[in-house]
C-alpha positions, 0 to 999 in steps of 0.5 A: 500500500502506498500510502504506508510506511514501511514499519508499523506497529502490530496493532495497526498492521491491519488498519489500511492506508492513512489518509492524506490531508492538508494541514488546515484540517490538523490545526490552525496558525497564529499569528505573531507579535509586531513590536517597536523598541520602544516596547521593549523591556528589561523585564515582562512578556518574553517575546519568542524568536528564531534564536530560541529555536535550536536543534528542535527544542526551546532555548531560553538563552537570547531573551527579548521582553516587551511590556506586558499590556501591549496590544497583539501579543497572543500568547503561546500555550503549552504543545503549541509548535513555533516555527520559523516562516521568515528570516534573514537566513534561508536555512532556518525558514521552517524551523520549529520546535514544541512549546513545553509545558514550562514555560514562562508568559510568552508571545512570539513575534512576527516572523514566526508562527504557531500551528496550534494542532489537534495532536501536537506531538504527532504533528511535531514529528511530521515536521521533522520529516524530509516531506515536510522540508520537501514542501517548505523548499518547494515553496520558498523558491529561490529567493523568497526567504519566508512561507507564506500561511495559506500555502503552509496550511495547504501542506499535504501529508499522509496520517494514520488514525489518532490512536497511531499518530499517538503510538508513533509520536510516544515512541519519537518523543521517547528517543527525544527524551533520551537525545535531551538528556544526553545533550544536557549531559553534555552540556553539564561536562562542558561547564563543570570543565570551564569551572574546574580550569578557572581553580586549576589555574592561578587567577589574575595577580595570583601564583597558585591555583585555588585547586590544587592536587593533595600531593602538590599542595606544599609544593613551591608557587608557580613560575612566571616566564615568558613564551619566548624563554621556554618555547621556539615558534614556527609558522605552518605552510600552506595547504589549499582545500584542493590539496586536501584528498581523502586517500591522502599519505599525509595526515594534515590540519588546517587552521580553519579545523582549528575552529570547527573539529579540534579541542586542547588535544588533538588525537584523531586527525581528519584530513590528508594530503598528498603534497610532498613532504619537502612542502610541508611543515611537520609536526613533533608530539607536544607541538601547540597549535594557535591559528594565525588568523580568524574572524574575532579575537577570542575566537583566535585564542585557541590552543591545541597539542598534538599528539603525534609527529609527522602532521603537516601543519598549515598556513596561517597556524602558530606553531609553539615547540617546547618540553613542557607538557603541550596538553597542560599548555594549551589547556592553560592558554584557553583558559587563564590567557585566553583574555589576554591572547585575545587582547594582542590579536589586531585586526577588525574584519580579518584578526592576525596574531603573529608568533612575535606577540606571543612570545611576549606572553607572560605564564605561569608554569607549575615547578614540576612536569608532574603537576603539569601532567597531573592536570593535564590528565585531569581535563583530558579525562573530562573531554573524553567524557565529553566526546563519549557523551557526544558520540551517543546524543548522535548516535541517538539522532542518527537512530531516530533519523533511520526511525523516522524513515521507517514509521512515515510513509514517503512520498516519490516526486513525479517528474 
């Protein structure tokens, strides 16, 4: 049957063809809130926007608040979906996620919409699937950068029975559990981490950490030296993407993976080339890596070690090469000098840190490599938690994906 999906509960096998329908017979739009500046507050009527929508949940990190006898607003209820219909971005048009149940008096404004349905949560997960991008795509064209609401509620999909959309919306909404408990996981170990290299590392003005390990606690005051003393620097050389290739001999990191795939400690590389080595610039083992250039000065503070030699390390990449430990160094310098790194980063558009201004850098270094590696280990263990954690929230969406194929039906184009 065509209008089936591919995997079906047991009680429903028998049940025939869902039925397609548009969505103005699942639910209804309401509109949003258009407000001035002059209406905004400090405090009152959250007003909800296309920045408190991330990855399918509501985020309440990036708050506007208008006064709250403004005339307009409706206010958002529980179950209800929010969803993104127009906005700078193409990529965010048709974004959406659930209203919880907890949520504080809010309205939303007007470049996003509501679709108050009849089974929220069935309907929440239709507006995951690939049809519903299908039809989101399809009508924004290529230069229109929202949907319009007669033609969204004119969306058509394939539903089953109540009592299936409900079965099918439990078991989804039991996977999204899993997935926001596991992202909050995540999220806990990322902050316990900051908050422990704030008391690992001496403050401002001070020359002890406020933590320090049971064995090194009558250890002498840490030594303040300058880069230039207890590291040589070098600059990468350049490779281009095209010299980037996935059959590659030789391992290689490029500044730009700096931002995007790499965190204090570098073990795993992601992509090869196969330029000749007498053109490359390669690593030894403790080697930390600072990009050259980035788009804003505290992104540019940003420290790695690797942990393997015979790396080509890129163009515009620091190299510092020291016998200190690098992992307790680039830990150090993303968090007791990331301000201060930042600080000597020049340029506005485009931000350049040269090796001749890190090496003015003054740090502090415990007396010992051991208490080096002791915190090294430390926070090194806390990022393979991290990374663990991570792995399974996406293996969970992946397994969620391959569900969602399997529980809706799809629909072939005709061409």
């Amino acid at each position: 049957m065509k209008n089936t999906p591919k995997l079906r509960f047991p009680e429903f096998l028998d049940e025939g063809e869902w039925e397609e329908v548009k969505l103005e017979k699942l639910g209804k739009l309401v509109s949003g809130l258009t407000y001035s500046p002059d209406d905004v507050r400090d405090n009152g009527l959250l007003v909800l926007r296309s920045s408190n929508v991330q990855n399918g949940e509501i985020k309440l990190e990036d708050n506007v608040y208008v006064r709250k006898d403004i005339r307009g607003a409706n206010l958002t209820e529980p179950n209800d979906i929010l969803i993104c219909v127009r906005n700078g971005s193409k990529a965010l048009i048709g974004k959406n996620a659930l209203i919880p149940n907890n949520m504080p008096l809010c309205t939303h404004g007007a470049f996003m919409t509501i679709f108050r349905a009849k089974s929220p949560k069935f309907i929440y997960q239709l507006f995951q699937t690939n049809e519903y991008e299908r039809q989101v795509n399809a009508d924004l064209g290529a230069t229109i950068n929202s949907i319009n609401g007669k033609q969204f509620l004119k969306y058509e999909f394939n539903i089953p029975t109540e009592k299936e959309q409900q079965k099918i919306a439990d078991c989804l909404s039991s996977v999204d559990n899993l997935i926001t408990a596991g992202s909050k996981k995540v999220q806990t170990l990322k902050e316990h981490k900051k908050a422990l290299m704030q008391q690992l590392f001496p403050s401002e003005g001070e020359e002890v950490p406020k933590l320090r390990f049971p064995e090194f606690k009558n250890a002498p005051k840490w030594e303040e030296k300058k880069l230039e003393n207890i590291a040589d620097f070098f600059k990468g050389k350049n490779i281009s993407k095209a010299d980037i290739h996935e059959e590659g001999i030789t391992p290689c990191i490029r500044y730009g993976e700096l931002y995007t795939h790499y965190q204090e400690v570098i073990d795993k590389i992601f992509s090869k080339t196969n330029l000749p080595t007498s053109n490359l610039f390669l690593s030894c083992k403790n080697d930390v890596i600072i990009p050259s250039s980035g788009e804003t000065k505290i992104d540019i503070a940003t420290a790695s070690c690797v942990s393997h030699d015979g790396i080509a390390l890129g163009g515009d990449i620091n190299i510092i090469r020291s016998e200190q430990n690098g992992i307790f160094i680039s830990y150090y310098l993303n968090s007791a000098k990331k301000m201060d790194i930042a600080k000597i980063a020049q340029g506005d558009t485009v931000v350049h840190l040269y090796s001749s201004q890190l090496k003015k850098l003054d740090i502090l270094l415990p007396p010992t490599q051991e208490e080096q590696q002791k915190i090294a280990n430390f926070l090194s263990s806390i990022d393979e938690l991290i990374t663990a954690s991570t792995k399974k929230v996406e293996t969970l969406k992946e397994h969620k994906k391959a569900l969602m194929q399997q529980l809706f039906p799809s629909k072939e184009v005709q061409i």
